[in-house]
C-alpha positions as CSV (number, residue, x, y, z in Angstrom):
1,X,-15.7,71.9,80.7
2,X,-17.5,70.9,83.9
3,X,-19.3,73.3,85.2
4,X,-21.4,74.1,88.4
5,X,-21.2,74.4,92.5
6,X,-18.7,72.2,93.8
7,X,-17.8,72.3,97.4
8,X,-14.3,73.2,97.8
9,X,-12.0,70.6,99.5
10,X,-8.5,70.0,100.4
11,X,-6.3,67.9,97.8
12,X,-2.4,66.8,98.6
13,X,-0.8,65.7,96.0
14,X,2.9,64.7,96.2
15,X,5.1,64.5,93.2
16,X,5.1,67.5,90.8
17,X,6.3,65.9,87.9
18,X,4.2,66.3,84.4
19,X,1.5,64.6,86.0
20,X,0.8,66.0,89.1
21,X,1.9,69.8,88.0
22,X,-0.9,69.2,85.2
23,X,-3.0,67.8,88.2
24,X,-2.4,70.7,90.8
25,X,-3.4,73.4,88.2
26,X,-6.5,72.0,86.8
27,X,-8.2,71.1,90.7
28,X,-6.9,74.9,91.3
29,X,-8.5,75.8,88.1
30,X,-11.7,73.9,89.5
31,X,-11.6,76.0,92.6
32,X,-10.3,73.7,95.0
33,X,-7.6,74.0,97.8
34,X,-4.4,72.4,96.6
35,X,-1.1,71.6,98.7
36,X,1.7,70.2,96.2
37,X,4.7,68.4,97.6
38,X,8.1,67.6,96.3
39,X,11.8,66.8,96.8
40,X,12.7,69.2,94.1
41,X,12.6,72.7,94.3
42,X,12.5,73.6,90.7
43,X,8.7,72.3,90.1
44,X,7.3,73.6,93.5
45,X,8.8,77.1,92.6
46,X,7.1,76.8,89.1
47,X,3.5,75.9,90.8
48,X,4.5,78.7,93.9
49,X,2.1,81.1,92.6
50,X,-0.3,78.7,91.2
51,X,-1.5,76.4,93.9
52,X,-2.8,77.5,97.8
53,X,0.6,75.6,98.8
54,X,3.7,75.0,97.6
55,X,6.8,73.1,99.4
56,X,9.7,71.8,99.0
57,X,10.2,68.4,101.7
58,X,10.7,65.1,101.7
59,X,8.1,63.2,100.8
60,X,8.7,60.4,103.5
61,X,9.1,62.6,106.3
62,X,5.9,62.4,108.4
63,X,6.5,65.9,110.3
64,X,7.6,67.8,107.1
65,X,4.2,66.5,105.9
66,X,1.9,67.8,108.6
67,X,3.6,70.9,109.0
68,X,2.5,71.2,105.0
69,X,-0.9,70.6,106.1
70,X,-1.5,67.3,104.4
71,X,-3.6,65.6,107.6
72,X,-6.0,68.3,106.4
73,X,-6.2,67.1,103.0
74,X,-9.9,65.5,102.3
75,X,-7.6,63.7,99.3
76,X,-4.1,62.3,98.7
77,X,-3.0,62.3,95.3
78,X,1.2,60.2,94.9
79,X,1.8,61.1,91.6
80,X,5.4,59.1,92.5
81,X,6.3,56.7,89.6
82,X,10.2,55.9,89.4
83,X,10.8,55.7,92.9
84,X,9.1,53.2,93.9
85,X,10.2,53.0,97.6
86,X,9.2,56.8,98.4
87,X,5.8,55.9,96.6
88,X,4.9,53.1,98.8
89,X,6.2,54.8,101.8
90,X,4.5,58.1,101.4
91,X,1.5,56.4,100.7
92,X,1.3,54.4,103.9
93,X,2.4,57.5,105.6
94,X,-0.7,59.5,104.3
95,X,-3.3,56.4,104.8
96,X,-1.9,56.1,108.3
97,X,-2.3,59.9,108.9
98,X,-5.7,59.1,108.4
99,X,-6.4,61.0,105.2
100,X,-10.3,59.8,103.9
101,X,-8.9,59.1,100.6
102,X,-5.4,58.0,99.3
103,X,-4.5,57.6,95.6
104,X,-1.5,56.1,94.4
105,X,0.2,55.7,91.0
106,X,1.8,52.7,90.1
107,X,4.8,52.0,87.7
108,X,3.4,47.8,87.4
109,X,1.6,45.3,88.8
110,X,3.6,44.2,91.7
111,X,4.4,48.1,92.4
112,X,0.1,48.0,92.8
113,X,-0.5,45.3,94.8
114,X,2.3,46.7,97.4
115,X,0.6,49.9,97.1
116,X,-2.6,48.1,97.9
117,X,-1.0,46.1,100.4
118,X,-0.1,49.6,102.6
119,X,-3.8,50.7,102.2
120,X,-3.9,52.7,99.1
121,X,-7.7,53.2,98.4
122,X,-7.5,53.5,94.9
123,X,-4.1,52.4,93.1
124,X,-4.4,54.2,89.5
125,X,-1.7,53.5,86.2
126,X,-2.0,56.7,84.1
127,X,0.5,55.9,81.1
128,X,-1.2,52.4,81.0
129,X,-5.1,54.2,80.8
130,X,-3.9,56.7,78.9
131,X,-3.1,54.3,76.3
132,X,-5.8,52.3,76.1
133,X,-8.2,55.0,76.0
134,X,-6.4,56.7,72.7
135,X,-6.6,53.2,71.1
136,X,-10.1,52.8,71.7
137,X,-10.5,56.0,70.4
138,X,-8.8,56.0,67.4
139,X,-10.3,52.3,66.4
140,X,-13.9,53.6,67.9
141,X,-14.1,56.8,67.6
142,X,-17.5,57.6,68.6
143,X,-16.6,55.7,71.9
144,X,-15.4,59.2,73.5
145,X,-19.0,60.8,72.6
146,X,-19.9,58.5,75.4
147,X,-19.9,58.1,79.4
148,X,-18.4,54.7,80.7
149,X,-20.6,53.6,83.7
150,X,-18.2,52.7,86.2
151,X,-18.7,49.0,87.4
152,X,-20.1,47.6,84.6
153,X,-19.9,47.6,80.7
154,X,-22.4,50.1,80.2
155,X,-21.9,53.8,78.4
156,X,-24.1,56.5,78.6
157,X,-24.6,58.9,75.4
158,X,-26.4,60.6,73.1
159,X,-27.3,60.0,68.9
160,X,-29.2,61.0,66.1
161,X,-32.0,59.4,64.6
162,X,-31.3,57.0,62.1
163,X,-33.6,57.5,58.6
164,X,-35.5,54.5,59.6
165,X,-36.1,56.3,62.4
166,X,-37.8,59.5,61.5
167,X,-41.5,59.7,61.5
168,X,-41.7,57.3,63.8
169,X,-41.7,56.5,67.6
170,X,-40.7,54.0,70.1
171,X,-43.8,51.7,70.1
172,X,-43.5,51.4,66.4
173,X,-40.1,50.7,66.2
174,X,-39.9,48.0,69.3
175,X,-36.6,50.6,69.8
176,X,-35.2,48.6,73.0
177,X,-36.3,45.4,71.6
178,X,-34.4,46.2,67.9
179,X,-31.6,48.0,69.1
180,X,-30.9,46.8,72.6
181,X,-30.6,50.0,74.1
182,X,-32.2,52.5,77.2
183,X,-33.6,55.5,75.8
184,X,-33.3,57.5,78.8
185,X,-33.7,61.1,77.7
186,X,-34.9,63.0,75.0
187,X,-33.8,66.6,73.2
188,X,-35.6,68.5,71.0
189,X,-37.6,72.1,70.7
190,X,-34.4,73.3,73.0
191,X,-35.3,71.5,75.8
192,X,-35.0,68.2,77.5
193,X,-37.8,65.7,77.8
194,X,-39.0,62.0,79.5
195,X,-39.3,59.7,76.7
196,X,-42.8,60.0,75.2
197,X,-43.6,56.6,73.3
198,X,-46.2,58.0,70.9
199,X,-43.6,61.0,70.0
200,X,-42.4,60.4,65.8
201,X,-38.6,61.1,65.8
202,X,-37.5,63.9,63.8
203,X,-34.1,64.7,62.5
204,X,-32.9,67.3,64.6
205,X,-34.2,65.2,67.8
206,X,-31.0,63.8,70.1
207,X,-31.7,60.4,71.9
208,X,-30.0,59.5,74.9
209,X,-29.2,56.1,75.4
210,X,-28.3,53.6,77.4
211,X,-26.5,50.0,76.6
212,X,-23.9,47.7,77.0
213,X,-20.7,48.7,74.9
214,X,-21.1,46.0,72.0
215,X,-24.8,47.1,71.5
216,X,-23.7,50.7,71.4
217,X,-21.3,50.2,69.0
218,X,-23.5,48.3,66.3
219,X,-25.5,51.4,66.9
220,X,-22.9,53.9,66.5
221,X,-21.8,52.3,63.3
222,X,-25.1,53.1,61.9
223,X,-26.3,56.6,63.4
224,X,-25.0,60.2,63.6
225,X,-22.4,60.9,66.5
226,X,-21.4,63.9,67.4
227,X,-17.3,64.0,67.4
228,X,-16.8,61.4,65.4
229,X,-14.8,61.4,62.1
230,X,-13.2,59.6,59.5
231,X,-9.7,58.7,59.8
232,X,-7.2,58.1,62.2
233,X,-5.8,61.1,61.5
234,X,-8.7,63.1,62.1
235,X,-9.6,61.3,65.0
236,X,-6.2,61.7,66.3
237,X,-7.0,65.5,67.0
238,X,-9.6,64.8,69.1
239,X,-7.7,62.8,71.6
């Protein structure tokens, strides 16, 4: 779990289905201010005691939208799949209320570029990412052990020492040059340390690294990873 001071801001999100109940609960859970929308009463009395705000409204009417306090919200989140007319609507609504930042789920392609087209900032596809991550997870496991870097094919993670690595240290092995990879951080003795070049690895050490995905992966076929196991079937409890 995430942890440390976060300043608290103002999230709508609209549609409490699966998705945006689960979504409503864990930014509450993260201490922030949550309004949760829907046409349905059954999900916004379920969240009623959960959330700061809970209503029942339509979801295209403007009014019924400020009076919930969403042109307060630093962030809209439309959780809306199915109905794709009330999604695209609601989201030009919010993005012409002005809200700094409006998220939109999208069913398909064209459903995105619409979504786009009436100023969605970010148009997201949660089934569809949801999917690819738990096949690359279940074919490489020890890519969840590691931090995608957004815009770009980097990841950002940690591994053991190798036994070809122990006893001895970065100069020696030409360790960027061999396995074309960033060691950016170093843990051992409990603590966390710059990289020292002279330092001999030892096998309790934890390297940090940094490196495009296929130069990552050679090297996660070869060292220690933290989370990572054998079959698919153990791997599929980690998803």
């Amino acid at each position: 779990m995430i942890s440390g001071t976060k300043k608290k801001r103002s999230y709508l999100v609209v549609g409490l289905g699966r998705f945006g109940s689960a979504l409503c609960e864990k930014l509450t859970e993260l201490g922030q201010y949550v309004i949760g929308v829907d046409s349905m009463r059954q999900p916004v009395n379920e969240l009623a005691d959960k959330i700061a705000v809970a209503a029942q409204l339509d979801v295209t009417d403007e009014s019924a939208l400020r009076k919930a306090g969403a042109a307060d919200a630093d962030t809209a989140i439309v959780t809306i799949g199915e109905a794709v007319e009330k999604s695209i609507l609601c989201t030009s609504i919010l993005v012409e209320m002005g809200i700094p930042f409006v998220i939109a789920r999208a069913t398909n392609a064209l459903h995105a570029r619409v979504l786009e087209h009436v100023g969605a900032h970010r148009v997201i596809f949660p089934e569809r990412d949801m999917g690819f991550s738990m096949g690359e997870k279940l074919v490489f496991p020890w890519y969840s052990a590691f931090t995608h870097i957004d815009g770009g094919d980097f990841l950002l993670g940690s591994i053991s020492p190798m036994p070809e690595m122990i006893g001895r240290n970065l100069l020696e092995l030409k360790f960027s040059q061999k396995y074309k990879v960033i060691v950016i951080l170093m843990e051992y003795g409990g603590a966390q340390h710059t990289p020292d070049v002279s330092r001999p690895f030892e096998k309790d050490d934890k390297i940090w690294v940094l490196g495009h995905t296929a130069d990552i992966g050679r090297l996660a076929a070869e060292s220690e990873i933290d989370g990572v196991c054998g079959s698919d079937q153990e791997n599929y409890r980690t998803l």
